[in-house]
C-alpha positions in Angstrom: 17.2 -17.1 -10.2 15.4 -14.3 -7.8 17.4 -11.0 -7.8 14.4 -8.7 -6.4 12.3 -9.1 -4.2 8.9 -6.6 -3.6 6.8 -6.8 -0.5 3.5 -5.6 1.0 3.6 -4.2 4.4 0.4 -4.5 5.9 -0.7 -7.9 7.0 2.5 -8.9 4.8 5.5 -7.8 6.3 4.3 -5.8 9.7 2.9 -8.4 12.3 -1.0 -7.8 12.8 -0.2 -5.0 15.2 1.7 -3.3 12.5 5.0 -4.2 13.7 8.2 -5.6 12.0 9.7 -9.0 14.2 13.5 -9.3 14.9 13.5 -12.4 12.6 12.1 -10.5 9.9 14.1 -7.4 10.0 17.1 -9.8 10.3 16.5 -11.3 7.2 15.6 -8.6 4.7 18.9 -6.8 6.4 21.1 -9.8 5.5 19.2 -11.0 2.0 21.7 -11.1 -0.9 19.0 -9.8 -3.2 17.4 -6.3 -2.6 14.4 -5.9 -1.0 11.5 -2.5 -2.5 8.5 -2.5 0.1 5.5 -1.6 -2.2 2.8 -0.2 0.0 -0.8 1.9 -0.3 0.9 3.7 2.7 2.4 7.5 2.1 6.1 7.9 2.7 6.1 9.1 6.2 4.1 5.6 7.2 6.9 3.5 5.9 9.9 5.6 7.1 10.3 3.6 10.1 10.0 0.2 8.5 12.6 1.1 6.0 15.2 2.8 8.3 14.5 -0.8 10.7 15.2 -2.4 7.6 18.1 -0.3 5.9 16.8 -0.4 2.8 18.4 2.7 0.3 17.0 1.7 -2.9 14.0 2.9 -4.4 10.6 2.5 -2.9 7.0 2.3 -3.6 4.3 4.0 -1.9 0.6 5.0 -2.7 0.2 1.6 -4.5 2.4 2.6 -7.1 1.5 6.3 -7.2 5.0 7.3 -5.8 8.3 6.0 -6.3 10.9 7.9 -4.3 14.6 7.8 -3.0 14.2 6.9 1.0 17.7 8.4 1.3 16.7 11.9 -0.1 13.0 11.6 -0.5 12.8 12.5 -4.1 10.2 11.3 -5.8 11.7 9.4 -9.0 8.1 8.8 -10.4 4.6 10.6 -9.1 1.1 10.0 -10.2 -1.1 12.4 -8.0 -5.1 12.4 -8.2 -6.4 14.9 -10.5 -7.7 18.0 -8.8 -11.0 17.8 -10.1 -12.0 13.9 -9.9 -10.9 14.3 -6.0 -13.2 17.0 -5.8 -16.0 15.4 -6.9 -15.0 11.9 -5.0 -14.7 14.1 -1.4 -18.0 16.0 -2.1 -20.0 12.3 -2.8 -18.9 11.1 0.6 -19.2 14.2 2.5 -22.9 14.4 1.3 -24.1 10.8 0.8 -21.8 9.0 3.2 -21.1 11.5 6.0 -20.2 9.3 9.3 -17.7 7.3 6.7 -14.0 7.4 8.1 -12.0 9.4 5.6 -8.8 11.1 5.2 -6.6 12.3 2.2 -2.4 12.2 1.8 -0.4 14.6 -0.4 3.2 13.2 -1.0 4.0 14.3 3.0 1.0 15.3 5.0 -2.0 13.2 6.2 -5.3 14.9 6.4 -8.6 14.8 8.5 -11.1 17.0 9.5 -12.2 15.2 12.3 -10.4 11.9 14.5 -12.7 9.0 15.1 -12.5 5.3 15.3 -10.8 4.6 12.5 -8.7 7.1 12.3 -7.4 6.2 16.1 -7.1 2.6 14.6 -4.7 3.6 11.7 -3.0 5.8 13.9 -2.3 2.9 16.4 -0.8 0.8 13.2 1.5 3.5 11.7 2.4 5.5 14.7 1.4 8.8 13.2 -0.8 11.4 13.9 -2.9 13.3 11.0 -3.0 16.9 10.6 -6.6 18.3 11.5 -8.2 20.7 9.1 -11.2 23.0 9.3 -12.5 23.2 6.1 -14.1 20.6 4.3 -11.7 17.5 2.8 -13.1 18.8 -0.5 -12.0 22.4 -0.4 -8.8 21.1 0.6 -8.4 19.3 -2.4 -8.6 22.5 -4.4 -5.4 23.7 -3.0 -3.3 20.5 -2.4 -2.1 17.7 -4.8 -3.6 15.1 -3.5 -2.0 11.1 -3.6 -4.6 9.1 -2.0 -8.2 9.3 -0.7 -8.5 6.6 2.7 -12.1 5.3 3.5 -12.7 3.2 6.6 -15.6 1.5 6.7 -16.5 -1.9 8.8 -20.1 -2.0 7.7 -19.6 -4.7 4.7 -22.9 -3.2 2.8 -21.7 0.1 3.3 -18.5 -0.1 2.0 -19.8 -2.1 -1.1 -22.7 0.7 -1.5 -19.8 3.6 -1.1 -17.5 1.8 -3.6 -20.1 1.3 -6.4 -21.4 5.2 -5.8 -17.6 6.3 -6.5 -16.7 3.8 -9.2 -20.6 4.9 -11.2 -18.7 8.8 -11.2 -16.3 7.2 -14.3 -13.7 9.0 -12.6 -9.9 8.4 -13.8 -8.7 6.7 -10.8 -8.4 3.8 -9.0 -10.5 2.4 -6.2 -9.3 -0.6 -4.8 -10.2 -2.5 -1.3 -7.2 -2.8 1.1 -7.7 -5.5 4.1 -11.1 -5.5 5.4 -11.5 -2.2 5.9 -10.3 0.1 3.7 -11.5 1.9 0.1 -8.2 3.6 -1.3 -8.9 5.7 -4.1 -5.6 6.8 -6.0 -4.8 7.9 -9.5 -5.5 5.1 -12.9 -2.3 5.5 -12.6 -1.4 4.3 -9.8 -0.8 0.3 -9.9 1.6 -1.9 -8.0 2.5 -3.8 -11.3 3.6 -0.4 -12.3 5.7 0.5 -9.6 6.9 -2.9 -10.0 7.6 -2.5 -14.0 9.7 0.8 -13.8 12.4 -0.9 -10.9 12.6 -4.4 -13.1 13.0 -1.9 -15.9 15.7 0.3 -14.2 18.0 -3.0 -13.1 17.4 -4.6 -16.9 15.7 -7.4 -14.9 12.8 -9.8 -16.1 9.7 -10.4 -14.7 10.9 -14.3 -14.0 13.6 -12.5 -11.7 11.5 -11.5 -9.5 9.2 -12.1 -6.1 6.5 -11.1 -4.6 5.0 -10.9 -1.4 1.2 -10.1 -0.5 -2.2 -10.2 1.0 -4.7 -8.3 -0.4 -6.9 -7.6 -3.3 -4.3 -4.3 -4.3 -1.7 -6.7 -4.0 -2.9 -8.4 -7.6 -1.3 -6.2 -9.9 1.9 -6.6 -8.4 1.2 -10.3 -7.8 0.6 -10.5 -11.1 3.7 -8.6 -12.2 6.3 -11.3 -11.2 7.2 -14.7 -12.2 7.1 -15.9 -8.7 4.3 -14.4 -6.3 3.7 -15.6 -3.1 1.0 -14.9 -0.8 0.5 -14.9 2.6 -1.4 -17.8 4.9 -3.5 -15.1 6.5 -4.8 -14.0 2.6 -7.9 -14.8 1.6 -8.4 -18.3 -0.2 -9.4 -15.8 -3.8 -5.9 -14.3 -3.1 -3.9 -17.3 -2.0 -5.5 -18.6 -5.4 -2.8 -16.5 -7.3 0.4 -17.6 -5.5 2.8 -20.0 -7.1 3.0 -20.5 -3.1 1.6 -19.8 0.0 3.3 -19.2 2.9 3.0 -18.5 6.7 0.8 -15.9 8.1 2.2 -12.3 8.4 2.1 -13.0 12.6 4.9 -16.3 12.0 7.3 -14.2 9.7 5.7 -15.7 6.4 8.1 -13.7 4.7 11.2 -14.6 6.3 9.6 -18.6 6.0 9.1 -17.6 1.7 12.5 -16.4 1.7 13.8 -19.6 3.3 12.1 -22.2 1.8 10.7 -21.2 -1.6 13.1 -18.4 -2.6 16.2 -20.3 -1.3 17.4 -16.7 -0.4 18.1 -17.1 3.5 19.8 -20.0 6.1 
């Protein structure tokens, strides 16, 4: 019997325009089981998703490097970059990889030094606006505790090149591919499986109690984590490849649709 569920946002929950639909908000508000979104995004990205949704239990954020209290926005676990490897990781790009889409998130703030393409596109799926800085990304990093690093890079050969420069550094952190797009660098620490361990843990639940939803390659861990994962119909066929189902695509409420007919959790 399913008494958690845990679910990716982008391409997962949020419609492709990033977006929750009335059918899907209905049904996470009036499921009998409760619902922990487990996102790469910061805290401030999910806020609206999880007021839309009312969910008050704990969530997950930075792919597992934050779990926090949406009601009072303590963080209950935190696994922050260390200081030093994102030094090092902001200095590679900003020398060897310079017109590369980046940004960096402590556990409120996002951070840019300049706006361009994909920064306007991640702005347009969130709704938030980043906080411009002067100095370099990597000076920055000296003073803040960073959470996560965001690349955004369309080039395919680029973003293969960029991810095997960072990942030859041995640095203790995490740098996983996020949709087609993205490079999100957080700390070793930092899984979804964790995120999803700890919760399981708090409610003396077992892995077979629980469900998944996801989409992407840093969706595996936490795929992985439950005894029934199901993965989205707009997922890759690699991904799909781990569900015990597949379901509809994140633009036909494939969650709501999981919920129904796999889950047994919904009319």
């Amino acid at each position: 019997m399913i008494k958690q569920i845990f679910s990716d946002m982008d391409g997962t929950l949020l419609t492709s325009t990033g977006e929750l639909s009335t059918g899907t908000i209905a049904a996470v508000r009036t499921s009998p089981v409760p619902v922990t979104l487990v996102s790469a995004r910061a805290p401030l990205e999910m806020a609206t998703a999880i007021q839309q949704l009312g969910l008050t239990a704990p969530q997950i954020a930075f792919n597992g490097g934050l779990i926090f209290d949406p009601v009072t926005g303590a963080a209950l676990v935190q696994h922050a970059l260390p200081v030093a490897a994102s030094v090092q990781l902001l200095r590679l790009i900003e020398r060897a990889f310079p017109t590369v889409s980046v940004s960096v998130y402590d556990q409120t703030t996002w951070y840019t030094q300049r706006v361009d393409t994909g920064i306007l596109h991640e702005q347009s799926l969130t709704h938030q606006s980043p906080v411009i800085v002067r100095q370099s990304l990597a000076e920055l990093a000296q003073s803040r505790q960073l959470m996560k690093i965001m690349l955004i890079v369309s080039a395919p050969a680029v973003r293969l090149e960029l991810a095997q420069q960072l990942t030859a550094l041995g640095l203790p952190v995490n740098i996983q591919q996020s949709g087609e797009s993205y490079l999100e660098i957080t700390s070793r620490r930092a899984l979804k499986s964790q995120g999803v361990a700890y919760l399981l843990a708090q409610r003396q639940l077992a892995a077979t109690e629980a469900a998944a939803f996801g989409d992407g390659h840093n969706d595996l861990p936490m795929l992985q984590a439950v005894g029934t994962p199901v993965v989205m119909g707009n997922a890759t066929a690699e991904i799909q490849g781990v569900g015990r189902y597949v379901t509809t695509t994140n633009d036909e409420d494939g969650v709501v649709y999981g919920m129904r007919h796999y889950l047994k959790l919904t009319d």
